[in-house]
N, C-alpha and C positions, 0 to 999 in steps of 0.2 A: 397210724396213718392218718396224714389231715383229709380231708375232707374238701374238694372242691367244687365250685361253680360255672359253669360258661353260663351268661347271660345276652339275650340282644332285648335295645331300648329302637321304638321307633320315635324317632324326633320330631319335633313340631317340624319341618322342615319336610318332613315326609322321608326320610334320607333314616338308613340303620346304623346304631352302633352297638358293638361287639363286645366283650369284655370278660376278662376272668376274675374270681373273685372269693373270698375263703368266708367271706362276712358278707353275702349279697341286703342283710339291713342296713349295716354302714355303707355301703355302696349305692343301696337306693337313696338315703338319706344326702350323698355327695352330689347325686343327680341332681336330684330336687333344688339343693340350695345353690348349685352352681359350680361345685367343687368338684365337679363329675371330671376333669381332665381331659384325654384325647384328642381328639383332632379337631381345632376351632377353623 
């Protein structure tokens, strides 16, 4: 059985996003540089 994440980021914006994720250090890392996805 894999192993998952729910994570929430709060934004510079002051606004939350939500997210699921099997690898949350590749995912923090997509944040960060801007590859993060979701709703622009």
């Amino acid at each position: 059985m894999k192993t998952g994440f729910v994570y929430i980021l709060k934004c510079s914006d002051g606004s939350y996003y939500t997210g699921v994720t099997n690898d949350p250090e590749r995912r923090r890392y997509e944040h960060q540089s801007g590859l993060g996805g979701g709703i622009k």
